[in-house]
C-alpha positions in Angstrom: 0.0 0.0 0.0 1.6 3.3 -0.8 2.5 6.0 1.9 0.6 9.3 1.8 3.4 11.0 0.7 4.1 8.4 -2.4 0.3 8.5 -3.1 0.1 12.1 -3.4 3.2 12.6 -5.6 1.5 10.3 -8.0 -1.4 11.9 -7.9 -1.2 13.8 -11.0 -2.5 12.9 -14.6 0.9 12.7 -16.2 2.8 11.2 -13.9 0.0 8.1 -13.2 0.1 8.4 -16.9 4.1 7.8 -17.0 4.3 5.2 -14.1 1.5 3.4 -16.4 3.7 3.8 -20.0 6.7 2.1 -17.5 5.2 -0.4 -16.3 3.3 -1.4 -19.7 6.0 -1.2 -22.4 9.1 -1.1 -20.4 12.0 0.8 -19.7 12.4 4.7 -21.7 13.8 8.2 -21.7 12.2 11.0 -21.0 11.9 11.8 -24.4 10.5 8.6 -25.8 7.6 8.6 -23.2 6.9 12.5 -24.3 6.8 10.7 -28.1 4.5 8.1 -26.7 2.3 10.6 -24.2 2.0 13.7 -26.3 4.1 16.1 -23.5 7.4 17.9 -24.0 10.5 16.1 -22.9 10.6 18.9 -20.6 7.4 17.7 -18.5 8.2 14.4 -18.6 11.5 14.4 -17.0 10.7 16.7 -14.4 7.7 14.4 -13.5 9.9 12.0 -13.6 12.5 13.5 -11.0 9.6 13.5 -8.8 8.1 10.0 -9.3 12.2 9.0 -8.1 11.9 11.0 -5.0 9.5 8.4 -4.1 10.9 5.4 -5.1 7.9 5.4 -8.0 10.4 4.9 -11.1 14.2 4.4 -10.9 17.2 5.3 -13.2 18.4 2.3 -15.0 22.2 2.0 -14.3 24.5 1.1 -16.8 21.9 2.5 -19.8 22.3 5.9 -21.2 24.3 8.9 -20.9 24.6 12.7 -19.0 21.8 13.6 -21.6 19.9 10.9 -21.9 18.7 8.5 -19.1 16.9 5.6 -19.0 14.2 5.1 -16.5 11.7 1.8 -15.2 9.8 0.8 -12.4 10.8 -1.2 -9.7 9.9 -4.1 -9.5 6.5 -5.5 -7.7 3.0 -4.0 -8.1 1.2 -1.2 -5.7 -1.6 -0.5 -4.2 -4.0 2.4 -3.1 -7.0 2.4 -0.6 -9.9 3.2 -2.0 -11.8 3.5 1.5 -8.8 5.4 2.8 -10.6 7.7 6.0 -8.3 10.8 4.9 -9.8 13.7 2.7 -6.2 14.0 1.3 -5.7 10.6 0.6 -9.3 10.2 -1.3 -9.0 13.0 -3.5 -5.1 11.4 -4.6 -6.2 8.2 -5.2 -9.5 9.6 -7.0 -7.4 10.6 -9.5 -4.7 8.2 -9.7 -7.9 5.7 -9.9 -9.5 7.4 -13.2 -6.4 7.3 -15.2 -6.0 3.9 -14.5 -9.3 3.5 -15.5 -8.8 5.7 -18.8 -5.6 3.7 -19.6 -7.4 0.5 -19.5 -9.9 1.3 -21.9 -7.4 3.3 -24.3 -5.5 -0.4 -24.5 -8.9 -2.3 -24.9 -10.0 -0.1 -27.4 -6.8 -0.3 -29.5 -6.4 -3.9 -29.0 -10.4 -4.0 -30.2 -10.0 -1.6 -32.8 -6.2 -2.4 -34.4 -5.4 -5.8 -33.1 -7.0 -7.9 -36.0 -5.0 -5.9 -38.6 -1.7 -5.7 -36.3 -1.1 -8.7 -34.2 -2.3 -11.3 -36.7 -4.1 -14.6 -36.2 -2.5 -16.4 -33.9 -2.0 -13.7 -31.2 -6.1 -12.9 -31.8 -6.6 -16.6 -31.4 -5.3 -16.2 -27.4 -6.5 -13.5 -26.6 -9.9 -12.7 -24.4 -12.4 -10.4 -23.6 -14.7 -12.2 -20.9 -17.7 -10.6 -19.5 -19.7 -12.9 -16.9 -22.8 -12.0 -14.9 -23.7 -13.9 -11.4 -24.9 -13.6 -7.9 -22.3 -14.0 -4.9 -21.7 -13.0 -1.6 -19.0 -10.7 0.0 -16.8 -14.3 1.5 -17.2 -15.8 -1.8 -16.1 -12.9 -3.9 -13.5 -12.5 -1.7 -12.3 -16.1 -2.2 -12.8 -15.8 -5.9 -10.3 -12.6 -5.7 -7.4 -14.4 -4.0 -7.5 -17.2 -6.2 -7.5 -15.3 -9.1 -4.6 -12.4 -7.8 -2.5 -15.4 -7.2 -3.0 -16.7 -10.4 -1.9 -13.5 -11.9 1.2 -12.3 -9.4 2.5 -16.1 -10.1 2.1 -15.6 -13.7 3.3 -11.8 -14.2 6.0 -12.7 -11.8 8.0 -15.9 -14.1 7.0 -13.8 -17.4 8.1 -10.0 -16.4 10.7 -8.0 -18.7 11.5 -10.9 -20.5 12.9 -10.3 -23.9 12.9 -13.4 -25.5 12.2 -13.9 -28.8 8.6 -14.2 -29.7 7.6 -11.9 -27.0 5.8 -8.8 -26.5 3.7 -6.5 -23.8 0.9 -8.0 -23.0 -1.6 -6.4 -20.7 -4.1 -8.7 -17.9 -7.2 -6.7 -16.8 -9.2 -8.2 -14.2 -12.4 -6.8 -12.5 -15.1 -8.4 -10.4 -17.0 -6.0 -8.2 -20.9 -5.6 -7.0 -22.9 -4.4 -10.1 -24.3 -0.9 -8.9 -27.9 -0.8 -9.5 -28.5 -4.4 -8.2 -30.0 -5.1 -4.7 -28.3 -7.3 -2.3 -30.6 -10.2 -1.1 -31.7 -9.3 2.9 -30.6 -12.0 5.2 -33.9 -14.0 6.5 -33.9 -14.2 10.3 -36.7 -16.0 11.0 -37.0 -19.8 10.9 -39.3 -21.5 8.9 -41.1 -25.0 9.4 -42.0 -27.2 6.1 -45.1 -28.9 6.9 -47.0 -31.6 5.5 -50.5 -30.6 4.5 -52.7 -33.9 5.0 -55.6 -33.9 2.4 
């Protein structure tokens, strides 16, 4: 779970959307993620400098020059509270929220939109888009979560930053969470008897 202090340093549009070009397609200068974000290479780096005060992004040692440096994440994911009881600490991870949000649909819209004259068959054939609707409670959602984060961490864990070939970034979104809208069945606590009706 990230500080306050972390949290509200990455509170800001561009860096969340920096930390997210990182941790997507890997390691880049300043000026290659102003390429890929639209910004000066100005904006980025300073945003950058700020994300390493926190230990958000790190200079890659050994990888580019007094001009030009070369920047990642550290490794392992993060997290925010959503429920966090701090004003502060809402309104940072509000935002860092909505451009996590934004940058998930940007990449299933281009994967939607580009992939099938892009990636080619083969990469379409294993790939997914999997809506399902059902009826749970909290314990068993919860249950269904863990087994499914551990899925994920054990998977994104033996396959990140590899370069080998035949390789490329590939992105696992994964959502479950109570439809809003729907009503939650009321717990019944009163005890019923079946009886046999004699005829």
């Amino acid at each position: 779970m990230l500080e306050i202090d972390a949290l509200k340093a990455l509170a800001h549009p561009l860096r969340v959307q920096i930390f997210d070009a990182l941790s997507t397609f890997g390691p880049s200068t300043a000026s290659g993620l102003a390429e890929r974000l639209g910004e000066s290479s100005g904006a980025t780096s300073y945003h950058l400098r700020q994300l390493a005060k926190h230990d958000l992004v790190r200079e890659v040692e050994g990888r580019g020059n007094a001009r030009e440096r070369w920047w990642d994440r550290p490794p392992g994911g993060i997290a925010v509270d959503a429920v966090d009881e701090s004003d502060a600490a809402r309104h940072a991870t509000g935002i860092i929220l909505d451009e996590w949000h934004t940058a998930r649909e940007r990449q299933l819209s281009a994967f939607m939109a580009e992939g099938p004259a892009v990636l080619g068959e083969e990469w379409m054939n294993a790939s997914t888009i999997n809506t399902a609707n059902l009826s749970a409670t909290i314990s068993e959602v919860e249950e269904f979560m863990e087994h499914i984060s551990g899925l994920i961490s054990d998977f994104v864990e033996s396959h990140r930053d590899r370069t080998i070939p035949g390789t490329r970034p590939v992105q696992i979104q994964f959502s479950i969470f109570p439809v809003i809208g729907g009503e939650e069945v009321p717990h019944d606590d009163t005890t019923t008897t079946n009886k046999k009706v004699k005829k």
